[in-house]
C-alpha positions in Angstrom: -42.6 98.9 6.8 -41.8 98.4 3.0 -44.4 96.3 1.1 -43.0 93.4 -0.5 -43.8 92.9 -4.2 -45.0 89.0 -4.9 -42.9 88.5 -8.3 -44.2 86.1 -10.5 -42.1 83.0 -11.5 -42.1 82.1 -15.3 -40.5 79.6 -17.5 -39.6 80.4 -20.9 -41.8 83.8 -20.7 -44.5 81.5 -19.4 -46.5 81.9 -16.2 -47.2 77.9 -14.4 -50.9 77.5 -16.2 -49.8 78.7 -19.2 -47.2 76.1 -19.2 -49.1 73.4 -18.1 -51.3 74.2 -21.2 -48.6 73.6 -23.2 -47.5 70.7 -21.9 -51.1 69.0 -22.4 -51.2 70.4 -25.6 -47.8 69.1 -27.2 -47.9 65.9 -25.1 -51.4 64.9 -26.9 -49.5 65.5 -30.5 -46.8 62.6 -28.9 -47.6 58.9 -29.7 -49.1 56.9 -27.7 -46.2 54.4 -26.5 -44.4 58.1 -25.6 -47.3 59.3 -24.0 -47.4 55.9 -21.7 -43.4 56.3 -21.6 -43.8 59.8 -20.2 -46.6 58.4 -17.5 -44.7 55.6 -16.2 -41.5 57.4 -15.9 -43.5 59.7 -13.5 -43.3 62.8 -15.8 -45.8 65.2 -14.3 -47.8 68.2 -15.2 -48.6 69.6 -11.6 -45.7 71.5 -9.3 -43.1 73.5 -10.6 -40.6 71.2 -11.1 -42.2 68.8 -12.6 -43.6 70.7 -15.4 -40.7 72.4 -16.3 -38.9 68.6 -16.3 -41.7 67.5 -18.5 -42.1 70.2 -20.4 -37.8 69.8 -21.8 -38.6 66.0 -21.9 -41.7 66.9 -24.5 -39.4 69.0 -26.8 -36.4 66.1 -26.7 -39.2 63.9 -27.6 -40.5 65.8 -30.3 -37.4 66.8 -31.9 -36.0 63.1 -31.9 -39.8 61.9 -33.1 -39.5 64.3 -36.3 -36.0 64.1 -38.0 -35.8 60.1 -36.7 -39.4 58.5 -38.5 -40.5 59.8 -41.4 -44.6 59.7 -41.6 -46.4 56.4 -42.9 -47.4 58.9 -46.4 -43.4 59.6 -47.0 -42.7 55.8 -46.8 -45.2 54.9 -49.4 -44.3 57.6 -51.6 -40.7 56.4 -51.4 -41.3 53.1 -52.2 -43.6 54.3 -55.0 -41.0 55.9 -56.3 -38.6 53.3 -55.7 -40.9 50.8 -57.7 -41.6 53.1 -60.4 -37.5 53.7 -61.0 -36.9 50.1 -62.1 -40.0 49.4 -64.0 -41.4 50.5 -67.9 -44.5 52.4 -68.4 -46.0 48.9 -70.6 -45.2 47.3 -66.7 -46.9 49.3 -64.8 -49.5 49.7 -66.9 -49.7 45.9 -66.8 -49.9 46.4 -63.2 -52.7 48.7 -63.2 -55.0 46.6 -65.3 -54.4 43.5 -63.5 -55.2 45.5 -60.2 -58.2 46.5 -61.5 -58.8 43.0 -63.1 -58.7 41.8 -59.4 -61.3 45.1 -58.0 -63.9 44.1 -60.2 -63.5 40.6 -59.5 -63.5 40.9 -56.0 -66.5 42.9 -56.2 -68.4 40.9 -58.3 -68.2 37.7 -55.3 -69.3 40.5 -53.1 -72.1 40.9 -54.8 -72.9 37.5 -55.5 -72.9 36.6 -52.0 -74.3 39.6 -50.1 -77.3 40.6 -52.9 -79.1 43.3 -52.4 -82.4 42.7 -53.6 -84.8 44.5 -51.9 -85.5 48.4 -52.9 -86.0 50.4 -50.0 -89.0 53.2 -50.1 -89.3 55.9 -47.6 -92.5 57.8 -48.4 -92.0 60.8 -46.9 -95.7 62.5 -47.5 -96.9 61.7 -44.3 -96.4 63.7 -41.7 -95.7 62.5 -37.9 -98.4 64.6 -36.5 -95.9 66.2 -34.0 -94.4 69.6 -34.7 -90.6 69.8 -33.8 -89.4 72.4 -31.7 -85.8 74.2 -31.6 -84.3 74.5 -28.3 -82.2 77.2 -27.4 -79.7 77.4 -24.5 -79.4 80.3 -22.8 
């Protein structure tokens, strides 16, 4: 009798763990709406199948995630820029000292109604009387 060889199935050069670690992986850099999209549309990470379905559903959702929202940073820089198109240096300077203007006076009403008047002191000359010990796991 001939011995059968057991070939082993991949997916993308992938064996099944290796892309079921890939699936966690890139579904945990998802948001969290997609993430709760992906678990109530019964996109799962166990059987064959299923992870190879979730694992094409994870790259359309990364690829439409990137080029369609720009990140929170890229939308404050753009309207930074935006601002700073239609408006002189004596304006936004202007701007900056009345911002500042408002800082310290906002901190100053913190101050006034949450004093700190009392100085702490921890004497640290005394000793506990106990010596520490390290603990090492083995």
């Amino acid at each position: 009798m001939a011995s059968k060889q057991h070939k082993k199935r991949l997916f993308s050069g992938m064996g099944y763990r290796a892309v079921q670690r890939s699936n966690s992986h890139r579904r945990s850099q998802l948001p969290k709406r997609q993430q709760q999209w992906l678990k109530e549309n019964r996109y799962r990470n166990v059987g064959w199948d299923n992870v190879i379905q979730l694992y094409q559903k994870i790259n359309d959702l990364l690829a439409s995630s990137n080029a369609d929202e720009p990140t929170l940073e890229e939308l404050f820089l753009t309207a930074d820029r935006i601002g700073q198109k239609y408006q002189s240096t004596e304006e936004i300077s202007a701007f900056n000292q009345a911002l500042s203007n408002e800082v310290e006076n906002i901190a100053k009403q913190i101050d006034q109604q949450f004093p700190d008047d009392e100085l702490e002191q921890v004497d640290y000359s005394q000793s506990t009387g106990r010596a520490t010990r390290k603990r090492h796991r083995r």
